[in-house]
N, C-alpha and C positions, 0 to 999 in steps of 0.2 A: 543488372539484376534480372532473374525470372522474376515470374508469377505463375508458375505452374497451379494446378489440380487442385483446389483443397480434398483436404483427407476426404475419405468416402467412408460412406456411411458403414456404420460397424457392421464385421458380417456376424450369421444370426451365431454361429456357434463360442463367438467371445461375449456377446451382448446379454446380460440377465435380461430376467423378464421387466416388462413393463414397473407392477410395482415392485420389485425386490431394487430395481435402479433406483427407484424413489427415495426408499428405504435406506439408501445406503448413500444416497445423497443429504439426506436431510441428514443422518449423524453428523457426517461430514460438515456441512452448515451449520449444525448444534455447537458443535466442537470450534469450531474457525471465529463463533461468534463471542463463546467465552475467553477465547484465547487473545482476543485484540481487542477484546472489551477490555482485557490486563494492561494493554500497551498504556492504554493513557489514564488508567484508572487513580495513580499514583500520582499523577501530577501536578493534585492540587492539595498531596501532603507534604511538599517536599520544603514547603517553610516549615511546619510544624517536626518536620522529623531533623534538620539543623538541631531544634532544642531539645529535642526527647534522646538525640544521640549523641550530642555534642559536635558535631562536626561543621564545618564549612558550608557557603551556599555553595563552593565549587565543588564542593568535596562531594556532593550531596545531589548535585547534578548528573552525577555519573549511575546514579539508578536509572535514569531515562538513556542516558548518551550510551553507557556500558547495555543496556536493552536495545540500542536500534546498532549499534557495532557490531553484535554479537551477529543481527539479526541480519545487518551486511555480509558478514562471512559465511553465514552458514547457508543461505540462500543462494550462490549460484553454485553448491555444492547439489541442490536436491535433483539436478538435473541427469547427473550419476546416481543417486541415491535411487530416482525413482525406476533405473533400467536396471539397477542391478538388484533391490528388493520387492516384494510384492507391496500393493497397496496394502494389504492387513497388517504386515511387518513397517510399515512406514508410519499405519494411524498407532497403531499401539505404542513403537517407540515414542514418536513425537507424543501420545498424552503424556504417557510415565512419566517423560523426561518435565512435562508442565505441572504435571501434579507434584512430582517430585520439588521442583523449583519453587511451588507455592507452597508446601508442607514448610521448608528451610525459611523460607521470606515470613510465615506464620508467627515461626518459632524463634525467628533470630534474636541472637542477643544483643549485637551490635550492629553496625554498618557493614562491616567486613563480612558477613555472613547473608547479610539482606543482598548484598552487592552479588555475592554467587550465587543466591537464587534468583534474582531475576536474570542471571547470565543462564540460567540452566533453564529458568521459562523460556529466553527466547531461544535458545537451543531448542525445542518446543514449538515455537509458535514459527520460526522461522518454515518447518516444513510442509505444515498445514496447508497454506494458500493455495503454491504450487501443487497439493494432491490433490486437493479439489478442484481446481480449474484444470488438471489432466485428466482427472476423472469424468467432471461433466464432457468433455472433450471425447472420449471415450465410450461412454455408458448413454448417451445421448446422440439418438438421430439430428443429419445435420437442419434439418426443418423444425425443430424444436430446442434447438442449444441455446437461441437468444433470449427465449422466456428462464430458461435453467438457468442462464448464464445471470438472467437477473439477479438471481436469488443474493450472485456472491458480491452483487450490489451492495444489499441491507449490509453483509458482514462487514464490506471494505467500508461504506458509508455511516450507517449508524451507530455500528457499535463502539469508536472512534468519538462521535459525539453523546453519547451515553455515558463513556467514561467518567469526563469530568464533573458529570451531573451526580451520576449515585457514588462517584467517590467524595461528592463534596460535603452530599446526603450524610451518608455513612462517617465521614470523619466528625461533621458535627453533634451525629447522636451517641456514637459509641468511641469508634479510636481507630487509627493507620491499620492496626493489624484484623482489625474485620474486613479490611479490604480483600487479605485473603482468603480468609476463613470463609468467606462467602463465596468467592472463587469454586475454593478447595473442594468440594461436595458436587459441585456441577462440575468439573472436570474428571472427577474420580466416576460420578455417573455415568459420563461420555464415555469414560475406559471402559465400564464395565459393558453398557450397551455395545460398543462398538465389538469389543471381544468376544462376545458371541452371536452378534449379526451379523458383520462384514468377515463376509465371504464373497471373494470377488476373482474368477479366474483371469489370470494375464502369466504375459510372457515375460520371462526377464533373461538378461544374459549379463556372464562375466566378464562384465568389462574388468579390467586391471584398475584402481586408481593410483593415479600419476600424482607423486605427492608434493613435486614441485608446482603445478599446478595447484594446488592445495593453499602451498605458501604463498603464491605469487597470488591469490585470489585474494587470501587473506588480507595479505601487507597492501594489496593495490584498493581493491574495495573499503578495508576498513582505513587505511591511509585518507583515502577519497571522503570520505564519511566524516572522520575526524577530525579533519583539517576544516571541513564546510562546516562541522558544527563548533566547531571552535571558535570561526569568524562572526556566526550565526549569535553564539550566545553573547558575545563583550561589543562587539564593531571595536575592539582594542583594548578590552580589559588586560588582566594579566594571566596567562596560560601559560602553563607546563613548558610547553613547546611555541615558539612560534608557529601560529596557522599555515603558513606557505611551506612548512618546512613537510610533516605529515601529505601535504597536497600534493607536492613535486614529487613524491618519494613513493606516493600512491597513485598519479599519472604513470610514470615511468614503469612501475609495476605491471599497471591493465597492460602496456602496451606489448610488453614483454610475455604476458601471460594468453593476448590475442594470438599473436603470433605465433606461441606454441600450440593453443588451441587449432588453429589452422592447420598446422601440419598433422596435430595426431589425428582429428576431424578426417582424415585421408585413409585410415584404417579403424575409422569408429570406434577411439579410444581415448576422445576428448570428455576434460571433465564436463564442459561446458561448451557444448556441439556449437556452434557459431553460424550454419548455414540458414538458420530461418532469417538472417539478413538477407538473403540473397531474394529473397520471398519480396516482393514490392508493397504488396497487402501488408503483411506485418510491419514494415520499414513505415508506412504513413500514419497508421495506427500507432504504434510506438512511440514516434515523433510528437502526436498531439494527446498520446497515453502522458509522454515527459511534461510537457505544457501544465496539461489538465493539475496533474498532480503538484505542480509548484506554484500552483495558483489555489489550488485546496489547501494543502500544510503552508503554505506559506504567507500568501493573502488572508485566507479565511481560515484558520484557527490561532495562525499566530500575528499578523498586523490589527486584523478587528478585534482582539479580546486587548489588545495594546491601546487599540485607539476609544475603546468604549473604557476601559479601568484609567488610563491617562488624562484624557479628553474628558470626558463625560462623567465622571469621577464613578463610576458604578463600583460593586462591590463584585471582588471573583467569582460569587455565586449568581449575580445577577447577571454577569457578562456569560458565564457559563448557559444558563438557561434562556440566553436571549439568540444562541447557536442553535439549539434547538429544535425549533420550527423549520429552521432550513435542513436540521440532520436529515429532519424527518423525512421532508421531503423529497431529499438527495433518495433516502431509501427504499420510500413509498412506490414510487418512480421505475424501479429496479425490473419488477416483474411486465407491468404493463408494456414499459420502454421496450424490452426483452421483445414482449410478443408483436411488438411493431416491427423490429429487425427481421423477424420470423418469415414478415410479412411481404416487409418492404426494401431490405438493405438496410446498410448503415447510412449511406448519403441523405436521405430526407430529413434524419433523425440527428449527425452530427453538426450538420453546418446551422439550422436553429439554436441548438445547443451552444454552439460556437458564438452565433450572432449576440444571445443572452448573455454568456458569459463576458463576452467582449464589452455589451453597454453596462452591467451590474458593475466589472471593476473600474470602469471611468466614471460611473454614480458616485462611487465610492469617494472619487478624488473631491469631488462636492462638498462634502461631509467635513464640518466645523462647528466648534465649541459651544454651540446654538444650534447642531441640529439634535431633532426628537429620537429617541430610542426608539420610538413605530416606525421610522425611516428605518434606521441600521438592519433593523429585522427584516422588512420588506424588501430591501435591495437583497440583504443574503440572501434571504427565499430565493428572488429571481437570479440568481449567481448558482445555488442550487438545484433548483430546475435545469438551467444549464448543462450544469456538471452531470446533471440526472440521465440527461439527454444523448450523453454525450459518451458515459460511461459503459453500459455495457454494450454498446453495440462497435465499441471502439475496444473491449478484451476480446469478444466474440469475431471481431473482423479478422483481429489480429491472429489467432492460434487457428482459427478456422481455415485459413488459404495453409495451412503447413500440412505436408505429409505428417501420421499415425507417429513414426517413430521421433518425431521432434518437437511432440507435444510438450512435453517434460520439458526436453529442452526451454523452448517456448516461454513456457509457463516463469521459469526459473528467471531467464533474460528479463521478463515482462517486470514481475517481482523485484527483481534485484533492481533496474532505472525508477521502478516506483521511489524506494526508499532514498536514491540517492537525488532524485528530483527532489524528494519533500524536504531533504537538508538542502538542495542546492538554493529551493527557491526559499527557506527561511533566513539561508546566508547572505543571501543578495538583498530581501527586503527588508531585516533586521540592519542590514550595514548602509544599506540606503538611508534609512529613517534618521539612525545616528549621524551620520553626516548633514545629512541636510534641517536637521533641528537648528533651532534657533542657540538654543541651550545649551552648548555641546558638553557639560559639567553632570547635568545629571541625565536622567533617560528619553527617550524619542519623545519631542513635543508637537501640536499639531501640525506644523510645517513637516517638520519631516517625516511624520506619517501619511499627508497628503503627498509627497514626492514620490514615497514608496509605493500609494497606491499608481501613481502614473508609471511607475516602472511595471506596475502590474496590470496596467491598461494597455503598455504597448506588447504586453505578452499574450495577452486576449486577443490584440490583431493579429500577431503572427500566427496563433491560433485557429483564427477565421481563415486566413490565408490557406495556412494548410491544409484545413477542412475541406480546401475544394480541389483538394487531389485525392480523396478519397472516390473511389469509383462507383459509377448507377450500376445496380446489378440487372445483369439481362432480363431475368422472367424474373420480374415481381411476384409471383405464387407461393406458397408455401411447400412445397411440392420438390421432394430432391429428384433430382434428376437420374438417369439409371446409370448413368460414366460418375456422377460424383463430381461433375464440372464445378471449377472455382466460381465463386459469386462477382469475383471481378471483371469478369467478362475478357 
């Protein structure tokens, strides 16, 4: 693998000015924060909407599962998307398309209906991420991207744990469907702002889309997707499909669809450009980007809200607000962390991160039917902090060592192992817990939630481990350099 150049710093005649970048950043961030504040906002009505629709809990699962699918396929498409339209063509689609999808989920009469607007919010929400993280990429000198880059901290981090709070709020004072009616008005604000502020020059080319490519994302990504969260939700209930069956059928696809990428990659006609692998910087950052994230969706919002409603007998709203304090933290974290990298590199700032996270989830393994709810909180914190630490100087590393035109790309790659980590690692921890319960008739008992934390402990070390392949960067200054030299030295 290289490690060539990171991009250099924008020249003056593609760069707006100081604040109009601001400006069109923060929409950006406005937007991305209502949009995934969506993802999980419904997921603590989906007992209540079984009764109000008649359906299934299975059935009824697929408002989440049919939301991060969607959001599988359509994400390592933005990488084409974003070279062959402008950013103002890309924010505008992707609102419409989320207001549109919360207008239908408002109004719906039944399931059938709720089920296509959240497939058409995350058609929506899926493009979001990736333009903002190309954008600050882009619109941002390389000596101020890690403070910028914070920002997409708070999105990725709090507004994830905000969901379940004011949807829990909001379903106990009024009902399911103000979940989006409240939505509704702040996203339709963001179209309107965005549509006559961003104004943003760049380049685009015609690339062709390759529609096999297309399928092969689809079937391999959402295959991959489906099958983890299949395993994820039963550890052996009864599904549709055997789990392994969607998994194999979805390996087999990526690989297929690598391999094409490759070859079109050759005349810059892939959907999904593949060489920021080649990039070494990216490839570490990646690795413990994967880690991070299967230890965030997987340890800590889906093993602890298990172990504190199971264990501890707490009520969903109280397991929900005892997340919290760590959101905050995770997000708080965002900016400052940011202007440390600015400063310092990633290396100072991930491998503490790493060290935290590593002792917070062996804390965890500790934790039984006698301990205090001020512990669970205080270890998340420090699991948080961790993550906090760890987080934006490990997006910032990563897209940072790439050449200009593989941002997108980048971005999309980065996006898309997000989503399939956060199922990978709730597959693993959820299937661990089930087995190793005492109980094995009804749901994960202390034992086996203690087990799953120690699979989640030896994830934290490999974690640590990796952390210390991330590179010192040569001058610690803030200060870019006149060639645009990589940080990795």
């Amino acid at each position: 693998m290289t490690d060539t150049a990171s991009a250099p710093t924008a020249a003056p005649d593609r760069s707006p000015a100081a604040p109009r970048a601001t400006l069109l950043i923060g929409v950006l961030v406005a937007s991305a924060f209502v949009m995934i504040l969506n993802e999980t906002i419904l997921s603590v009505a989906l007992r209540d909407l079984t009764v109000e629709l008649g359906v299934s809990t299975t059935t009824v699962q697929w408002l989440t599962s049919g939301f991060l699918l969607t959001m599988a396929v359509v994400i390592p498409t933005t990488g084409f998307l974003l070279e062959r339209f402008t950013p103002r063509q890309i924010f505008l689609a992707s609102l419409a398309l989320f207001s549109l999808g919360t207008l239908l989920s408002g109004l719906a009469p039944g399931f059938g209906t709720l089920l296509v607007g959240r497939v058409v919010q995350a058609c929506g929400t899926a493009v979001m991420l990736p333009l903002l993280m190309t954008s600050v990429m882009r619109l941002v000198p390389p000596q101020r991207r890690g403070a910028t880059m914070g920002t997409i901290t708070i999105v990725i981090a709090v507004a994830p744990a905000l969901g379940p709070t004011i949807g829990g709020a909001v379903l106990s004072s009024l009902g399911w469907r103000w979940m989006f009616w409240i939505v509704l008005p702040l996203a339709v604000t963001a179209l309107v702002i965005g549509a006559i502020w961003l104004r943003l020059d760049s380049h685009t080319r015609s690339v062709p889309l390759d529609l096999l490519s297309v399928l092969l994302s689809a079937v391999g990504f959402g295959g991959v997707l489906y099958g983890l969260s299949a395993l994820g939700k039963s550890g052996g209930g009864e599904q549709p499909l055997p789990p392994w069956l969607p998994l194999v059928v979805g390996i087999v696809a990526l690989a297929i669809f690598v391999v094409r990428q490759t070859r079109l990659q050759r005349h810059d006609r892939a959907l999904l450009d593949l060489r920021p692998f080649t990039h070494r910087s990216f490839v570490v950052a990646l690795i413990l980007t994967v880690l991070l994230f299967m230890c965030l969706l997987g340890a800590a919002s889906i093993l602890l809200p298990l172990y504190m409603q199971t264990v501890l007998h707490t009520s969903t709203f109280v397991s929900g607000l005892a997340l919290l304090p760590g959101g905050l933290v995770l997000g708080l974290l965002g900016r400052p962390v940011g202007a440390l990298f600015d400063r310092f590199g990633a290396r100072p700032l991930v491998i503490p991160g790493a060290l935290a996270m590593a002792v917070s989830l062996w804390l965890f393994t500790a934790l039984g039917p006698g301990s205090s709810l001020a512990a669970v909180i205080g270890i998340h914190v420090l699991l948080m902090a961790g993550l906090g630490l760890m987080m934006t100087p490990l997006m910032t590393e990563a897209l940072g060592g790439l050449p200009d035109h593989l941002y997108s790309h980048g971005s999309a790659i980065l996006t898309t192992l997000q989503q399939v980590a956060g199922a990978f690692g709730t597959a693993v921890f959820v299937t661990v817990a089930a087995l190793g319960s005492v109980d094995h008739s009804g749901g994960p008992d202390a034992a086996g939630l203690r087990t799953a934390f120690v699979v989640a402990g030896c994830i934290g070390v490999l974690a640590l481990i990796a952390a210390l392949f991330i590179r010192t960067r040569p001058d610690p200054t803030p200060v870019a350099t006149p060639t645009g030299e990589d940080r990795d030295g």
